[in-house]
N, C-alpha and C positions, 0 to 999 in steps of 0.2 A: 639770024643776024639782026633783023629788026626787033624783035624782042629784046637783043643784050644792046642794042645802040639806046633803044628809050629808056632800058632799066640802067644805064651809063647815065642818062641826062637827068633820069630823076635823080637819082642816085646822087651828084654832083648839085643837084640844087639844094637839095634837103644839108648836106652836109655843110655847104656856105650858110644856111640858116641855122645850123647846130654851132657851127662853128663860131659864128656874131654874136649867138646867143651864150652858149658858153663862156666866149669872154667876155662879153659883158660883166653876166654873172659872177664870173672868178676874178676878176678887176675889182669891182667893189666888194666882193667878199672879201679879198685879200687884204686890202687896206682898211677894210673895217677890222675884220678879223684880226688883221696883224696892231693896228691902235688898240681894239681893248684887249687884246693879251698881254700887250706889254703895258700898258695899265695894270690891269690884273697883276702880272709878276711884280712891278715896280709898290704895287701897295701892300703884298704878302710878303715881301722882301723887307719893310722896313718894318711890317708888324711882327713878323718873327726877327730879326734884330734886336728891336725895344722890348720884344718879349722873352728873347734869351737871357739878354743883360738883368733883367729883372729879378728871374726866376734864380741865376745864378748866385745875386746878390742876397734872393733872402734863401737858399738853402746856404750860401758860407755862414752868412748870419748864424741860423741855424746853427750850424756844426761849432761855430768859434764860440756861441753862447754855453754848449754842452763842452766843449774842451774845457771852456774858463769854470767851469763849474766845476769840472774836472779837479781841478789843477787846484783848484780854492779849497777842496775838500780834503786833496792829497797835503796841503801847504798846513791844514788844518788840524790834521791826522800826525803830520810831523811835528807841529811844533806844541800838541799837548803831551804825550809821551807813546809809549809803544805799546802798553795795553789797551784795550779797546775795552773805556770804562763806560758808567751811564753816564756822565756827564758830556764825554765826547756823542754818545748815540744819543741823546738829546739835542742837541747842537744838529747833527745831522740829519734829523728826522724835520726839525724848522727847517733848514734850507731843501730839502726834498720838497715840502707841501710847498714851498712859496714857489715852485718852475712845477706847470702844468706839463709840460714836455719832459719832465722827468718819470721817470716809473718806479724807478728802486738805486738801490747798489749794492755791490758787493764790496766787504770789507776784510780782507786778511790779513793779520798780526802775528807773523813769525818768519820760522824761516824755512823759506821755499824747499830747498834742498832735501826735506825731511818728506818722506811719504808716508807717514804713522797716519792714523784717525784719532789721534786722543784731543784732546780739549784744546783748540786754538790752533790746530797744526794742520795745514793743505795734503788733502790727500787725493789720490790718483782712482777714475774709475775705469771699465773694464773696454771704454772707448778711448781709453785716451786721456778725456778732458778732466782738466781739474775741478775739484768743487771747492766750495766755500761757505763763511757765513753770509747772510743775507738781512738787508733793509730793506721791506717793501710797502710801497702805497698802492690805497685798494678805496678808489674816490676820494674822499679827504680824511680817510685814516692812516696814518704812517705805522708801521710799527714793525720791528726789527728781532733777529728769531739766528739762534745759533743753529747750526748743521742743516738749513732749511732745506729744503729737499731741489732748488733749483741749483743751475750748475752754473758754473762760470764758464762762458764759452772762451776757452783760452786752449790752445793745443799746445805740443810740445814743442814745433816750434816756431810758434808765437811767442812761447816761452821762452825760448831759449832769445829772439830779438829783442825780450822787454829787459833783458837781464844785462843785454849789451847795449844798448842805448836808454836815453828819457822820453823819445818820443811816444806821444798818444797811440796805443793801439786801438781801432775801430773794426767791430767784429762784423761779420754778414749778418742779415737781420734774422733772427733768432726768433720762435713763438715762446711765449710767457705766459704763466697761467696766472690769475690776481682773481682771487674769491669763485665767481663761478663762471668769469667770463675769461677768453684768450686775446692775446693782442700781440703782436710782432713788436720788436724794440733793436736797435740797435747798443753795442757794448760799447762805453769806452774807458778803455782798461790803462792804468799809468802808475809804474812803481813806487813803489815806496821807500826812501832811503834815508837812512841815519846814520851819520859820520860817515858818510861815502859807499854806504854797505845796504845793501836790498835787505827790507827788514818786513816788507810783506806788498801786498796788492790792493788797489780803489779800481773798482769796475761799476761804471755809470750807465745804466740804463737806461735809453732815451726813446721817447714813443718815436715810432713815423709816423701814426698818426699826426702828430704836429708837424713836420715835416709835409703832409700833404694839404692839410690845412691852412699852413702858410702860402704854399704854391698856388692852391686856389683860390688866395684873396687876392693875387697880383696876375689874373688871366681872365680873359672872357670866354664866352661859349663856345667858340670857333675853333678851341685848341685844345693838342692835346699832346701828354709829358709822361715820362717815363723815369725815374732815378734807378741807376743800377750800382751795384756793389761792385768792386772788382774781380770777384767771381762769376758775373752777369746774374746775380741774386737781384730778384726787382724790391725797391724799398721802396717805394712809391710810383704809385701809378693813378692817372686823371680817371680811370673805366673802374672794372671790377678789382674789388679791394682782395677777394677773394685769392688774384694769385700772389699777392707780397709774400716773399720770399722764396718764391719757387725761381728755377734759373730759366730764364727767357727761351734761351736755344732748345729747352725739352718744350715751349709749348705751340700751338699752332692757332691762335687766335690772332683780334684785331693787335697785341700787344706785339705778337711775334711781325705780323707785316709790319707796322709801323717802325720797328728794331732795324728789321730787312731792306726796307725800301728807304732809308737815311742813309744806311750804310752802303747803298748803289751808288756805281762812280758816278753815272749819272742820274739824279735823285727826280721820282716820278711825282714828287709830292714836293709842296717849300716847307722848309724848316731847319732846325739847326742843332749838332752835337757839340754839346759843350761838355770839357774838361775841369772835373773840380778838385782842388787840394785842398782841402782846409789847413791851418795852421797847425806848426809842433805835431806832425803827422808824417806820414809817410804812404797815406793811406790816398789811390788815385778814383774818386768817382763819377761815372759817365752820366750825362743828363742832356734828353734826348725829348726837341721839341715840336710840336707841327702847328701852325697858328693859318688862319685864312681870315683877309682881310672882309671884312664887312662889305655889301653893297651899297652903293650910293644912289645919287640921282642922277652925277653926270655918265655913269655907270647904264642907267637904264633908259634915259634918251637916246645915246649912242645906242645903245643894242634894239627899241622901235625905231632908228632910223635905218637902219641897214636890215629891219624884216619888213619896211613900206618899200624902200628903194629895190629889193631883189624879189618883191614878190610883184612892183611894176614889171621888173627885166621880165620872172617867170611867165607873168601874164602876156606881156605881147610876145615873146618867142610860144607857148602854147595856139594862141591865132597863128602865125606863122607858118608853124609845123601844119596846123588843120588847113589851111588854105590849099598848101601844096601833096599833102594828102587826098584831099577832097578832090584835086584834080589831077593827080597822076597817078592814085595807085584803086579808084575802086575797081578797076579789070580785077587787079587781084583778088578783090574780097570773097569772089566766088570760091578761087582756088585755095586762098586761107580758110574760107567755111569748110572747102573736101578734104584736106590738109589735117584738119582738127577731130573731123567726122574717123577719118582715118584711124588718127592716134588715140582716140576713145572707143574703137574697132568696129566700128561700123563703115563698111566698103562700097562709097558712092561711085557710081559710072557717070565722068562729068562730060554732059552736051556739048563740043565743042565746036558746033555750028554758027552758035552767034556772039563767040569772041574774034576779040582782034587776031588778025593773023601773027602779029608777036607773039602772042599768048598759048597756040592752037600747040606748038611744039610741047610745051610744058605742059599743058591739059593731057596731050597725051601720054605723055611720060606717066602722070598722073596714075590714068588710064591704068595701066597696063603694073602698076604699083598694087593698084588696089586688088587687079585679077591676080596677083601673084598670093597677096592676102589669102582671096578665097579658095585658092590653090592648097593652099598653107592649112585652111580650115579644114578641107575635105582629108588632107593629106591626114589631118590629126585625129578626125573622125574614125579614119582607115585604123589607123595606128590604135584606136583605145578600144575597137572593136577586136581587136586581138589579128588584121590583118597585117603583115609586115609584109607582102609581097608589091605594096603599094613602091613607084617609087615619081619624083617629081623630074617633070622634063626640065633641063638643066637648059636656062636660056641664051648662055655663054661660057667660053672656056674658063672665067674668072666668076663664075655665077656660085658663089661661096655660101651661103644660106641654103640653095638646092644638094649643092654637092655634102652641105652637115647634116641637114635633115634626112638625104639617100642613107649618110654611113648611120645615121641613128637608127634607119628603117632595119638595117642590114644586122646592126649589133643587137635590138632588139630579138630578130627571128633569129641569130644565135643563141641569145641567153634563152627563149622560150625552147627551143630545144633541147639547151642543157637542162632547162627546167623538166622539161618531160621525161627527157631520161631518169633524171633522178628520182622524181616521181614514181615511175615506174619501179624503179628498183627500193624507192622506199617500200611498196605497195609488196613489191615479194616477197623482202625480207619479214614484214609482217604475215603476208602471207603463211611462208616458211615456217617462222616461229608461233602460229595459232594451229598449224597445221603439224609440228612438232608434240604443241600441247594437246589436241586432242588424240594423238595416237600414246604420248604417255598416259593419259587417261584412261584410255580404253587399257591398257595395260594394266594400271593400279586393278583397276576394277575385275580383272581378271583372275581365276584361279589356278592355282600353280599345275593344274593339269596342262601338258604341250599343247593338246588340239583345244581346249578352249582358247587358253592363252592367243594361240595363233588364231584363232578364227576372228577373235575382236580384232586382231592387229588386223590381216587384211582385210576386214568388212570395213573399220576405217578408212583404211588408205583407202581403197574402192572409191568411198563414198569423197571421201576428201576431193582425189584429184579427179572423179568423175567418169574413170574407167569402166568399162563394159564390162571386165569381170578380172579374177585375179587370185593368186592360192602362192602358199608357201610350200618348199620344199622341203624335206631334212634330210639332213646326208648324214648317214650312218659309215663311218671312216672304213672300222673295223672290218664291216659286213660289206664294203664297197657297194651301198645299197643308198639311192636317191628316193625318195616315197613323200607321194604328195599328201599332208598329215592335214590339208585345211584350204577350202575353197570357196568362194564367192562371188556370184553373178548373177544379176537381175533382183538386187535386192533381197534374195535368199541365200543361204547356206547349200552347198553344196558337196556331196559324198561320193566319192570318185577312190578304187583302189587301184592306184597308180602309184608302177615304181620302174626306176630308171636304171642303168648302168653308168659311171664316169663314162662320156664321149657319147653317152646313146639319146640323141634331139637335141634341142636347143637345151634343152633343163643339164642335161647329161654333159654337152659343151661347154657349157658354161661355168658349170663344177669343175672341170677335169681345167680347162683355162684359168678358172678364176679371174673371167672379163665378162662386161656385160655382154648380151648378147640381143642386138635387135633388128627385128624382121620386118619390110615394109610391101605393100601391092602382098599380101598371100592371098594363094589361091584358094579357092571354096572349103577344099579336101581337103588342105594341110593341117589348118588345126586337131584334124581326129589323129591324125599321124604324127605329129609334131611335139603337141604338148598333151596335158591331162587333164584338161579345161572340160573337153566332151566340143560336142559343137558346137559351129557358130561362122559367123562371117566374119571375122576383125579385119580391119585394113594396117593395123601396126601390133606387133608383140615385142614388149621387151621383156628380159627376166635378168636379174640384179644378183649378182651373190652377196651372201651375209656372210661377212668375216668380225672372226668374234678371235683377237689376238695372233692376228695373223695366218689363224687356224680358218678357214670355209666349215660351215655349221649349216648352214642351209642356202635356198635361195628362193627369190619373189617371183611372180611371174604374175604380168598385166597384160590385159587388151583391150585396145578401143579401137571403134569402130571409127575414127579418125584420126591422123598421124597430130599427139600430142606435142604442147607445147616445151621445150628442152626444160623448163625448170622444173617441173611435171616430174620426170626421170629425175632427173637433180635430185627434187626433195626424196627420192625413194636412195636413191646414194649415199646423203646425206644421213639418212635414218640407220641406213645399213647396221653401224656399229650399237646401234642402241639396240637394234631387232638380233641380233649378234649378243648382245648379253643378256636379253630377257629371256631369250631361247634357252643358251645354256645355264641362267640359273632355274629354268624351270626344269630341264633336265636335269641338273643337279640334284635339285630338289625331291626327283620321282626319285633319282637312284638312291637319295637318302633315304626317302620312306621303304624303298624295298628293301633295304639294309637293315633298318631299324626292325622291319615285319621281322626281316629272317631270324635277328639277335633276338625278338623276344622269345619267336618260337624255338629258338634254340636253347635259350635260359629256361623254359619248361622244360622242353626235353631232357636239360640238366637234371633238372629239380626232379622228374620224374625215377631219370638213372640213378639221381644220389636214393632215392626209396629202393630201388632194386637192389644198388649196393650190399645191403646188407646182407640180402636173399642169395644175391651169387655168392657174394662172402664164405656163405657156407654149404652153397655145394660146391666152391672151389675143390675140396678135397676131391668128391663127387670125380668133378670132371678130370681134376690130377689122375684120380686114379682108371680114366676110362682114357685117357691121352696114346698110352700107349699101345693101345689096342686100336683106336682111332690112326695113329698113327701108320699101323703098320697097315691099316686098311687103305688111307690115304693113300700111302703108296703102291697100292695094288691097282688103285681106282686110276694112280696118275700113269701110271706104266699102261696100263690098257686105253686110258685115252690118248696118249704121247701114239699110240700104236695105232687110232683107229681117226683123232681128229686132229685138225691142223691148228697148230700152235704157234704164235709169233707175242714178242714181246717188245712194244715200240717206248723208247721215251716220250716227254709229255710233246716234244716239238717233231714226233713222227721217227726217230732216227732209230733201225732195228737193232736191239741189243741179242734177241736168238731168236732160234727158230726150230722146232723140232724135223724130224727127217719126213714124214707123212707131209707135211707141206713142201719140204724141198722134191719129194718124189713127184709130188702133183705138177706144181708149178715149174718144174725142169732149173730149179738153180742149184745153184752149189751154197753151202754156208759162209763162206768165203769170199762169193759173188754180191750177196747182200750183206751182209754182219756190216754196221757203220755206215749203212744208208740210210738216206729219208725215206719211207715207203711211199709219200709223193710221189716220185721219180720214176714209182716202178707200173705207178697204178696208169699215166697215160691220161686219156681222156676223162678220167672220174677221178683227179685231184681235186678240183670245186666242193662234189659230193664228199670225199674222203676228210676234206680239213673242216666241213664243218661238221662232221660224225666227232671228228677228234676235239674240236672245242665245243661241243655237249657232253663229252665223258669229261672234260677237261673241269666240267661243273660237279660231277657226280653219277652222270644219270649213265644206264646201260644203255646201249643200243642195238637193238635186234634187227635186222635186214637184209634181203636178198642182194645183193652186189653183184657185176659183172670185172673180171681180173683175167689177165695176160699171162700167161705163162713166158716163158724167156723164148721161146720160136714163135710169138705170136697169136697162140690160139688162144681162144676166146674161152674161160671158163666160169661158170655161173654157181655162186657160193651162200647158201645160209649160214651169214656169220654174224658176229655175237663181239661184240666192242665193250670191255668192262674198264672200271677204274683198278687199278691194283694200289693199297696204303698200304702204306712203311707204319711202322712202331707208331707213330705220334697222332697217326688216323690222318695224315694228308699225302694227298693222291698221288704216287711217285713213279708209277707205270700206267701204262693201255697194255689189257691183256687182250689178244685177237684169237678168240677160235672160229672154226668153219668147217661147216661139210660141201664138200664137193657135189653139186645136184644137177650136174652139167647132163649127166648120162640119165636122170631119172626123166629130166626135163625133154630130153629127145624122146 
């Protein structure tokens, strides 16, 4: 409270001495200020006045001298005849050279109406404008020129206004080319009439150069003018000559302000628009002025006396202000120096032991500002070290700085987490995809044999994802047969003759499900029992099927001796379909090349038979005639073996077509009882054995073997039988012939 009661009384003192001092100041500046501006405006005001009237008077000048010239020439043109002879273009060429302000004219003798080009006749270009003949001066040579190549600035319907009245037409200012220099001119154009009737056109060419020439002998330095056309075409201007004839509202210079700021309801500048008509016209021109009055002397005493009198005022209010600074406010100076120290960020702790006790409240305020700083620094320290767990103690419930800089702490350690996530999963995907590339690698590089092909694939993967060891399976559909074709562990190859059943281990599970299958904590023993690795301790197995078109083709089988990371597995899932086609085009492959072995040896075989051709050729008869001797032996040979060995005739998929009676006596059936069975069905426990006897004759080959078979009451009988292919006409294999002896009793 003592603090705000003294910073109250200084407060109040200082402002009584602004306040006196102030108006002082604004008193006599105001009445200075306000005498010489209305000075000032009252001497710009009459200089642009007298300078308008001026200007005005010598551009009508101007214009009435180019009309009467006009007008004297057209009077001139009428009253010698209507050709335009040399004596008339001599007459006109003297009065052209005697007006500096002239440039040329045009002169046309006929009748308008006509748009021909022939000799003397107005003819129409592809703008519009008419052309003409022409008179022109070019310094003090006059001389005059039929079909000149300059045009009449006359349009259609300017045309059409000269035709219905006499007044002066005045064109926008036009550039004109004379010898080798250009120059802008205004037209002025006035018909031509004989006995009431337009009988041709005088168009007078007049510099603006003269025009600004003029203007400039009736102005001093301080001004400045603009003539516009009524199109806003500038024809003179006090500055750059460069833009005559261009229109004011396209350009953006001093020409364009000074247009601008006239035309303002309230005008920031003095000077004056005036309106011009010149006579026998109809034509309205703007001419636009800005003038500033000259200084003077009573102009610059007045202005030192009012910068001696205000800069006494300034001088004793600056002692004033210092007196009562000097003595109420240096307590402050301390807290202005830690104030400043602050805001250039350096954090002073101010002693507030030996200030006034008004002072002591605000020091600590101070205080305790500057610890929020250092608060603030540390906090930012935390923050770029990559800690966000930092957070600032909030030193009230509206303490808004603490509570932005916690949510920044907070949004930071979210985005850094999102950040690592993604990181991470950038990291896999490349992972994935270097680890995709090198097991296609290993593959390229591979030869179309299964077991090498496979051994590069798994010694990859192995080595890729860091497994303890690891081997592929192939599942043979047909044979219902899983055999492990390729293994890997410890950095070596390994050779293992292992094969499975669908459902037998995990390999055999996994087939038969077509899911992955994985193992964790195994016991020491299981792996020998388990899979076809051989031993070893793993603490995780998994094993993958490889599906190659929805078809299972084989499967992987991994261990490590620590329970792997999931993308680990992933990437072998992921691979699956690719391990899944390079399998079975290698298998393709091998069965092409056996294919190919077989057709070559088969096309010799050919080649050899077509040699023989000939040779049987001709013991066909030979044999014809030994046929049926053969024959009849044949059938002696077949009656005695129908009579002594057993006889069965199965189709290619096992189903009995006959059977002789020596088998049906042995085995207790009846013909009847089997005719139109599978023999599968009858063999019992040795189908397995029996169907793959039957798909090796199903290739060619004979089969010789002791076999154990059931008779229809069960007993057990033991047979050397003899499994042949039987061919139809075309030489392909169309039965299984099955003989046997019965050695059931030799055996005992």
């Amino acid at each position: 409270m003592k603090l705000n009661k003294s910073i109250s009384i200084n407060k109040l003192l200082i402002r009584i001495v602004l306040i006196t001092f102030i108006l002082s100041v604004g008193i006599i500046s105001t009445v200075s200020v306000f005498n010489l501006k209305a000075y000032k405006q009252n001497q710009d005001i009459k200089i642009n006045t007298v300078t308008a009237e001026k200007f005005s008077e010598s551009i009508t000048g101007e214009f009435e001298k180019a009309i009467l010239t006009t007008q004297l020439i057209s009077r001139i043109i009428t009253n010698v005849n209507t050709d335009i002879s040399e004596e008339l273009k001599t007459k006109l060429e003297k009065l052209i050279k005697s007006d500096k302000g002239i440039q040329g004219l045009f002169v046309f003798i006929g009748d308008p109406s006509l748009y021909t080009d022939s000799k003397n006749k107005l003819f129409r270009d592809t703008t519009d404008n008419f052309s003409t003949l022409s008179i022109n001066k070019t310094g003090n040579t006059v001389h005059s020129s039929f079909f000149d190549t300059d045009e009449l600035k006359i349009n259609s319907l300017d045309f059409n206004r000269l035709t219905k009245n006499t007044d002066i037409l005045i064109s926008e200012p036009f550039k004109i080319k004379t010898g080798k220099k250009s120059e802008y001119v205004l037209g002025f154009t006035s018909p031509l009439y004989h006995r009431n009737k337009i009988t041709g056109f005088i168009s007078v060419r007049y510099r603006t150069q003269s025009l600004v020439s003029k203007i400039n002998s009736n102005k001093h330095s301080e001004c400045n003018f603009i003539l516009l056309s009524p199109n806003k075409s500038i024809i003179a201007y006090s500055g750059n000559t460069q833009n005559i004839g261009k229109n004011i509202l396209n350009l953006h210079g001093k020409e364009f302000n000074l247009y601008s700021q006239l035309h303002q309801t309230k005008q920031h500048i003095p000077g004056n628009i005036t309106k011009i008509l010149p006579p026998d016209t109809n034509t309205e021109f703007e001419f636009l002025s800005s003038c500033k009055a000259p200084s003077d002397k009573k102009y610059g005493n007045l202005l030192i006396l009012f910068i001696v009198i205000s800069s006494a005022v300034l001088i004793i209010g600056i002692l004033l202000l210092f007196y009562f600074i000097r003595k109420s406010f240096l307590p402050y100076k301390r807290l202005i120096n830690s104030i400043e120290m602050l805001s250039k960020g350096t954090n002073p702790i101010e002693n507030t032991g030996n200030l006034p006790p008004e002072y002591k409240n605000t020091a600590n305020n101070l205080n305790k500002i500057s610890q929020f700083y250092n608060d603030i620094s540390a906090f930012t320290e935390h923050i770029i070290s990559g800690n966000f767990d930092i957070h600032l103690k909030e030193r009230s419930e509206n303490d808004s700085p603490s509570k932005a800089l916690n949510k920044i702490s907070d949004y930071l350690k979210e985005k850094k987490q999102e950040q690592t996530t993604e990181e991470k999963e950038t990291s896999l995907q490349l992972w994935m995809r270097k680890g995709r590339f090198e097991i296609s690698e290993a593959e390229r590089i591979s030869s179309k044999d299964i077991g090498n092909l496979s051994y590069n694939i798994i010694r990859s993967v192995v080595n890729y994802i860091d497994a303890l060891m690891g081997g592929i399976y192939l599942y043979d559909k047909e044979n219902e047969n899983i055999e492990l074709i390729s293994a890997y562990a410890y950095e070596t190859q390994k050779h293992f003759n292992v094969s499975f059943k669908p459902g037998e281990g995990i390999v055999g599970a996994c087939i038969l499900e077509k899911k992955k299958v994985v193992l964790n904590n195994i016991p020491e023993d299981y792996i020998k029992i388990a899979t076809g690795l051989g031993s070893g301790t793993p603490a995780f197995i998994a094993v993958i099927p490889i599906v190659f078109k929805n078809e299972i083709n084989a499967a992987v089988e991994v261990a490590f001796m620590n329970k792997p990371e999931d993308y680990k597995i992933e990437f072998i899932e992921q691979l699956s379909d690719s391990i899944g086609a390079w399998i079975d085009a290698s298998l393709v492959s091998t069965k092409t090349g056996e294919l190919l072995e077989i057709s070559q040896k088969q096309t010799q075989e050919l080649a050899d038979k077509e040699d023989e051709l000939n040779k049987k050729v001709t013991e066909l008869q030979e044999i014809q005639e030994k046929t049926a001797e053969i024959n009849t032996r044949y059938e002696s040979i077949l009656n005695a073996v129908n009579q002594t060995i057993m006889t069965v005739e199965y189709t290619l998929d096992g189903t009995i077509i006959t059977c002789n009676s020596v088998y049906t006596d042995i085995m207790g059936f009846e013909p009847e009882d089997i005719k139109g069975k599978n023999v599968l069905e009858i063999v019992q426990d040795q189908s397995e054995s029996l169907k793959q006897i039957i798909e090796e004759v199903k290739t060619g080959k004979t089969i010789k073997k002791e076999v154990k078979r059931y008779t229809k009451d069960g007993k057990e009988k033991t047979l050397t039988a003899t499994y042949t292919p039987y061919l139809d006409k075309e030489g392909k294999i169309a039965q299984i012939l099955f003989f046997a002896f019965d050695i059931s009793n030799i055996n005992n």
